[in-house]
N, C-alpha and C positions, 0 to 999 in steps of 0.2 A: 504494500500500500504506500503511499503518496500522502503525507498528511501536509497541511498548510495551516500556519499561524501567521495573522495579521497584526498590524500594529499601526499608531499612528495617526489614527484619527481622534476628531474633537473638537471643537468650537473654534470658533475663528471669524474674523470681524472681515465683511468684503475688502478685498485684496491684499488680504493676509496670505499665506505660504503653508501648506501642511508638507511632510513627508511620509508618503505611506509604505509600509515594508510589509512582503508576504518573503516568510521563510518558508523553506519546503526541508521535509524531513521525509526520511523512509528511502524506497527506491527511485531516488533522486535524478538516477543515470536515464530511466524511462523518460523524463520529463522532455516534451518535444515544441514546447511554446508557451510561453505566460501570457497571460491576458488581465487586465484590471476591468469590471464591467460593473455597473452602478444600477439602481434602482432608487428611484424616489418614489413619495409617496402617491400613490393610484398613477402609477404612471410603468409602464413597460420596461423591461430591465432593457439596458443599453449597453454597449461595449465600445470602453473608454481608451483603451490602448490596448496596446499586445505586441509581444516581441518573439521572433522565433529564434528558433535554434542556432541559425546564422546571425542574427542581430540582426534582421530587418524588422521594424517599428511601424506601427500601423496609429494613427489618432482620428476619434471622431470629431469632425469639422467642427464641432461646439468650443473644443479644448486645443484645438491646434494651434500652436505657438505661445501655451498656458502651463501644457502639462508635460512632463519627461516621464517617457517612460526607458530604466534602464537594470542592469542585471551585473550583480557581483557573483562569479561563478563559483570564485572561494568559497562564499559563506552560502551557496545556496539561497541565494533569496534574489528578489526585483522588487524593485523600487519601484513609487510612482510619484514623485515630483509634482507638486500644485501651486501655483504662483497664482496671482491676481484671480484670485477666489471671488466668485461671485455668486450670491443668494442661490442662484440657479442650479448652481454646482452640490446643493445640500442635499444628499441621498445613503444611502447604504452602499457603502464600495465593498465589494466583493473580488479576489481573487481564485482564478481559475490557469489549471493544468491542463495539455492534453498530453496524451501519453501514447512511445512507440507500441507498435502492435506485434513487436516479434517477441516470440519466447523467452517467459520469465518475466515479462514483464503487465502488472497488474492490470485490468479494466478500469479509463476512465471513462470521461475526467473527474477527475479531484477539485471539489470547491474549499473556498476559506469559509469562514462563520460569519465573514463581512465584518466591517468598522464600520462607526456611524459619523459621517461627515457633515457639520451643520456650518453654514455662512452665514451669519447675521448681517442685519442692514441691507 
């Protein structure tokens, strides 16, 4: 298994800065793409960046030139960078895995438990 813990989120005043971090634990080597995807309230989940295996970066036009999405391979985790925050941005971020399909390695994907991101003003 593939487990993920999030970190990083919390209150923050428009155009404030968060950093969010998903570590990944377990079988780590499966892992074939991060992705950060958000859901706010009555509103359809969305997918906020995503990075794959090569480091090509993918943003939804909402956040682009707002948010980094980036990956420390050391430590097993991806970052997701948030600058000039705005009310809009307030949702449940979520972290998601997908995982290679060759043997040995588990069924995903693997979500996080989400952080809760809220922009006042």
């Amino acid at each position: 298994q593939v487990q993920l813990v999030e970190s990083g989120g919390g209150l923050v005043q428009a155009g404030g800065s968060l950093r969010l971090s998903c570590a990944a634990s377990g079988d780590t080597i499966c892992i074939s793409a991060t992705g950060w995807y958000r859901r706010a309230p009555g509103k359809a989940r969305e997918l906020v960046a995503d990075i794959t295996s090569s480091g090509n970066t993918t943003y939804a036009d909402s956040v682009k030139g707002r948010f980094t999405i980036s990956r420390d391979n050391a430590k097993n985790t991806v970052y997701l960078q948030m600058n000039s925050l705005k009310p809009e941005d307030t949702a449940v971020y979520y972290c998601k895995v997908d995982l290679r399909t060759y043997y040995g390695c588990p069924n995903g994907p693997s979500w996080g438990q989400g952080t809760q991101v809220t922009v006042s003003s």
